[in-house]
N, C-alpha and C positions, 0 to 999 in steps of 0.2 A: 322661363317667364320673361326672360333678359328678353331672347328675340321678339317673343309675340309684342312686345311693349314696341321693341324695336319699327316693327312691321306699321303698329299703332299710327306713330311719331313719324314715321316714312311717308303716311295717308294724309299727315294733318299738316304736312311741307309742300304737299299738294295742295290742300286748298287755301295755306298761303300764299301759293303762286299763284290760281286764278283768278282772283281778282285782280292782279297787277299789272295786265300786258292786254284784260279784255276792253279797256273803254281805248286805250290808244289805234287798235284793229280799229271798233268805230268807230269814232272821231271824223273819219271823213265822210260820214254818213250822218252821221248828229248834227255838227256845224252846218250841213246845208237845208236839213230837215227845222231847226229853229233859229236859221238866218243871222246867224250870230258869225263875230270875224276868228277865221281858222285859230291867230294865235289864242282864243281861250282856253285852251285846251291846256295851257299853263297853270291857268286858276285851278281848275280842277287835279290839278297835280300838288299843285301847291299846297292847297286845303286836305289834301290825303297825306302830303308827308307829314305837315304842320301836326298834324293828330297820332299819326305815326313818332315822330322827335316826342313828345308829351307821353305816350305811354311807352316808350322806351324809358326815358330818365325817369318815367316813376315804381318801371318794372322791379327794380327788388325789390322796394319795398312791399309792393300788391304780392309779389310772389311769394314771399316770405311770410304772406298774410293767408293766402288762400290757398299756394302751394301750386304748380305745373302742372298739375293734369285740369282743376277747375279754369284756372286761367287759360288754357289751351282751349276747352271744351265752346264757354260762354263767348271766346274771342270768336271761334270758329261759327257761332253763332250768329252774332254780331255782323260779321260780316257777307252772310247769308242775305240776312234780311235787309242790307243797304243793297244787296244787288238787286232782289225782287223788287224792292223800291224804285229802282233807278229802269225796271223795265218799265212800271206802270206811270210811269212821272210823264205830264206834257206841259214839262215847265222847265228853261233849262237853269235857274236860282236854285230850283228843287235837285236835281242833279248831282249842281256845285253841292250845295248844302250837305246832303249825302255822303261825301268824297270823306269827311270827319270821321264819320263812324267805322267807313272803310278804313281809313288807318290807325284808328285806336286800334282796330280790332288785329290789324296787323301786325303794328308792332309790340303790343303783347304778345302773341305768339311768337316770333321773331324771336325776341328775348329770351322766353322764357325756354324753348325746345333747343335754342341753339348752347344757352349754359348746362343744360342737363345734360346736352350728348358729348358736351367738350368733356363734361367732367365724370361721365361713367362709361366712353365707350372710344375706340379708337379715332384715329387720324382717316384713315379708311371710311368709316359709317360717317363722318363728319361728311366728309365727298360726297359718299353717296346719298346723305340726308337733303343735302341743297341740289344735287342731280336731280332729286325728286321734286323739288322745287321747281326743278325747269320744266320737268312735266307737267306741272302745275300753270306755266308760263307759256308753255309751249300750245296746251289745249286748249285752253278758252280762245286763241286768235281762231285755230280749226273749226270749232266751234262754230265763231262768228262768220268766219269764210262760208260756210255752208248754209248759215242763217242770209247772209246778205243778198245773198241770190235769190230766197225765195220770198214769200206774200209774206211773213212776221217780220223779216227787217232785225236791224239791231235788237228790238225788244227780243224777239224770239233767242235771239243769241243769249243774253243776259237771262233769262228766263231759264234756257238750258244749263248757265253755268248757276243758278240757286240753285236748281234741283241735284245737281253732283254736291254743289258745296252743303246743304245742309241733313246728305245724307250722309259725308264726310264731319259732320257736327253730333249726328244723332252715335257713330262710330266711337266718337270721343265719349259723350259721356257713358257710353257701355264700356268704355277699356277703363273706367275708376279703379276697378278691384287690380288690374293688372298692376297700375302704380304699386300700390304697397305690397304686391307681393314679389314685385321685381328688386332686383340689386338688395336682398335684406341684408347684408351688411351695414348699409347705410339706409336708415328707414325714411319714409315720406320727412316724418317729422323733424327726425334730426338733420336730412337733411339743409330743411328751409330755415332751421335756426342759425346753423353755420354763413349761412350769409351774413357778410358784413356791411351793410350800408357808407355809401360816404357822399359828402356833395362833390357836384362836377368839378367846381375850383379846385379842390383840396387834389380829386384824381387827375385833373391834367395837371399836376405838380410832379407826379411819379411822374421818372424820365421813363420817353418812350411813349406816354399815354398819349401826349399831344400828337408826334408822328406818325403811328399807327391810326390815329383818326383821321389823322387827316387823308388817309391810303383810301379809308373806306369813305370817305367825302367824295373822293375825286370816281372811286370804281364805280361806286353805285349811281352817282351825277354821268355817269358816262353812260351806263348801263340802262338807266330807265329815260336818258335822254334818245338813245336808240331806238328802246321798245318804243316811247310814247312818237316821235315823232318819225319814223322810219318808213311807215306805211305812207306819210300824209309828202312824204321827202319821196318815195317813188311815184305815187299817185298826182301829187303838183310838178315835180322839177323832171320823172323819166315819164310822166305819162302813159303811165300802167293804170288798167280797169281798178276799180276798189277792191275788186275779189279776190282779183291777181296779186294785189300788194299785198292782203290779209295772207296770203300763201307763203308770200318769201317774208312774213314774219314771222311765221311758223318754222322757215330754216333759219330766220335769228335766234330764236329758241333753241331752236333743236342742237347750234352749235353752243349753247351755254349748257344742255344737258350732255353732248359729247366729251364739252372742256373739263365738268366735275365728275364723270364716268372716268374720263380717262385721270383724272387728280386722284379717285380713289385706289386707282391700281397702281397708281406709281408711288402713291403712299406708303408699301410694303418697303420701300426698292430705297427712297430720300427723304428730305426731310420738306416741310412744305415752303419753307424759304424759296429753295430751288427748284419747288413744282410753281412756284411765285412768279421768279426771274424766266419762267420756261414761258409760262401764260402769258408776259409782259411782250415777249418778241413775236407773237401772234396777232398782240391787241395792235403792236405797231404794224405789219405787214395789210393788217386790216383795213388799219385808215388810210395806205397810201392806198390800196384797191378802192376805195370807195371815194377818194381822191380824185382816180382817171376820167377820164370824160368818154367812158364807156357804158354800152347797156345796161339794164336790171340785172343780165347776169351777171356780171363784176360785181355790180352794187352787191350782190345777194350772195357773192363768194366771199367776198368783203364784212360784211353784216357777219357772218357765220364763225369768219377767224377772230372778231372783236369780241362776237359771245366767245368764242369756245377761250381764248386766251383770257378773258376777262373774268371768266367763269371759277376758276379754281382759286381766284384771291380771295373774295370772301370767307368759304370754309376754312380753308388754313389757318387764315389769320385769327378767327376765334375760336379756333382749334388749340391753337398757340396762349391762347390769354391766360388760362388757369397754367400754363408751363414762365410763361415772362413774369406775370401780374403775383400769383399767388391763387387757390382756392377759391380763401375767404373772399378774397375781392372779384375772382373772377364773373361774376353778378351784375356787381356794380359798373367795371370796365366795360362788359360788354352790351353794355345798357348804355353806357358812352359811347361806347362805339358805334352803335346802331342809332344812336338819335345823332351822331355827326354822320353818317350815312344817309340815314334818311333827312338830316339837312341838305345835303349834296343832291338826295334825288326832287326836295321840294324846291330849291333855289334852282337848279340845271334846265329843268323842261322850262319854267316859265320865263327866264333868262334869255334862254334862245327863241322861247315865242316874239320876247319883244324884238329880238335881231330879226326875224324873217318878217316884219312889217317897213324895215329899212331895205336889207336885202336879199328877202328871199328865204326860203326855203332849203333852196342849193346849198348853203352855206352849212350844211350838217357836218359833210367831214371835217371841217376847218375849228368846229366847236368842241369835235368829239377829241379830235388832236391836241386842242389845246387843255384839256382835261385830262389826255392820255399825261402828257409833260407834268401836270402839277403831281400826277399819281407817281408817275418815277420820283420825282424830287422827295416827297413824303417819306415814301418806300425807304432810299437812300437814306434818310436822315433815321428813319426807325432802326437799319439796322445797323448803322452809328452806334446809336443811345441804348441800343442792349446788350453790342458788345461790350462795351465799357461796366 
């Protein structure tokens, strides 16, 4: 039952990943369609993590109330129907507006499947759970790429990714019975009681809490400043079709799906510290390629080594939490950790929106670089504060 649940949980990593990589594909197709300036596309990031950071910090406690698989199922839900919304919308307030429900619905899930796998299943599944992510990331740009070219446009894109996401919704709430009958050693119930609830203050007091968030601030501020603005940074500054750039977002992806395929297999072999340090000499190699003043194809080989090295920091590290933190708290930490992550992805896009109304668009590698620096600095100092 362990696996089928497994399999479950694999399906619903995927449909957290669709929604988070399809509005940045078209963004350069929305902005000209309601005549609005490129950098909004911040706003609507921002109002997604904003909602994202709010059901993180409130995820134990909700979990602890209704328990990981309902929270899984309704989030998955949730986020369904703010896509089919955002096809039929001809407004773009209504949009923004939108972007909220997207990230509640995200970061409850988030939360809630990434403590359940840290604490009943390998360093391995952890890898391949956010692998599955990428696929999830990866699809809705292909998606959109095939949409953009023909008579539905954007909408028809977003239209195809509800119809996977809330068949991936209706999956969830048919696996109920699987929850309780999986891991009986530890039952639904007693799992959710073993949580321990704490506020933020008290947990960024535990040494370590404060520097490990701040790792996943800077990764995921890196990560979704890529996805969201990458397409709009080859389509303005290399002068790539729209369809074309939807394309080599797909190999941004595909290199974050590569980075956590390969993190689960080296998982047997190290520890993920050192699958950490391995991903960090990638993410840099990345940014000087996308640095040169070379075609799309550098840009796009570049894009690729930044997902794939940037890819395997996330799962580890909350992999690691119920090993550093403790159990009882690993809940709560990771519910910090996620809303300082999702602060980094809601402050980074809009951030650098306001830079490219100074200068430019160009200026992506130079933002991504300097977020790659504050992630080592973190990193360093985290694993300081656990030696000790």
């Amino acid at each position: 039952m362990a696996t089928f649940l497994l399999i479950i949980i694999y399906v619903a990593f995927i449909g957290l990943g669709i929604p988070d990589s399809i509005f940045g594909t078209a963004w350069p197709v929305i902005y000209k369609e309601f005549a609005v300036p490129v950098s909004w596309a911040s706003f609507f990031s921002m109002l997604c993590f904003f909602g994202t950071v709010i059901s993180s910090l409130l995820s134990a406690r909700i979990i602890k109330r209704l328990g990981t698989a309902k929270v899984t199922a309704f989030s998955t839900t949730i986020t369904a129907c703010s896509l089919l919304l955002v096809s039929l919308s001809g407004n773009i307030w209504f949009i923004l507006l939108l972007a909220i429900p997207l990230g509640i619905g995200a970061g409850a899930i988030d939360s809630a499947l990434n403590n359940y796998v840290a604490l009943h299943y390998s360093a391995s599944h952890m890898s391949f759970l956010h692998c599955f992510y990428g696929v999830g990331v990866a699809l809705s740009p292909y998606i959109m790429s095939i949409f953009l070219g023909g008579d539905n446009g954007w909408r028809g894109g977003y239209q195809a990714a509800f119809t996977i996401q809330i068949c991936i919704a209706a999956l969830c709430f048919l696996s109920f019975p699987l929850w309780k009958r999986a891991h009986k050693e530890i039952t639904s119930t007693e799992e959710e009681t073993e949580i321990k609830t704490m506020p933020l203050p008290q947990l960024l007091k535990i040494p370590g809490v404060k520097a490990v968030s701040l790792v996943f601030f800077a990764s995921v501020l890196l990560e979704m400043v890529c996805g969201t603005w990458c397409a709009t940074f080859l389509v303005d500054h290399k002068m790539m079709a729209a369809d074309a750039a939807a394309e080599i977002v797909v190999v941004y992806y595909a290199g974050m799906i590569t980075g956590r395929f390969l993190s689960g297999v080296l998982a047997a072999r190290m520890n993920g510290w050192k699958i950490i340090k391995i991903g960090m000499a990638f993410i840099g190699l990345g940014i000087v390629l996308l640095m040169l003043p070379f075609g799309a194809a550098v840009s796009a080989v570049g894009l690729f080594c930044i997902a794939m090295g940037n890819g395997p920091v996330y799962p580890n590290l909350t992999h690691l939490s119920p090993i550093s933190f403790g159990k009882e708290l690993s809940q709560s930490v990771i519910g910090a950790q996620l809303a300082f992550a999702n602060a980094g992805a809601m402050v980074g896009p809009p951030l650098f929106g306001l830079i490219t109304r100074f200068v430019g668009v160009g200026a992506l590698p130079y933002y991504v670089g300097a977020a790659f620096i504050l992630m080592a600095c973190g990193f360093t100092v985290c694993l300081r504060k656990l030696a000790k």
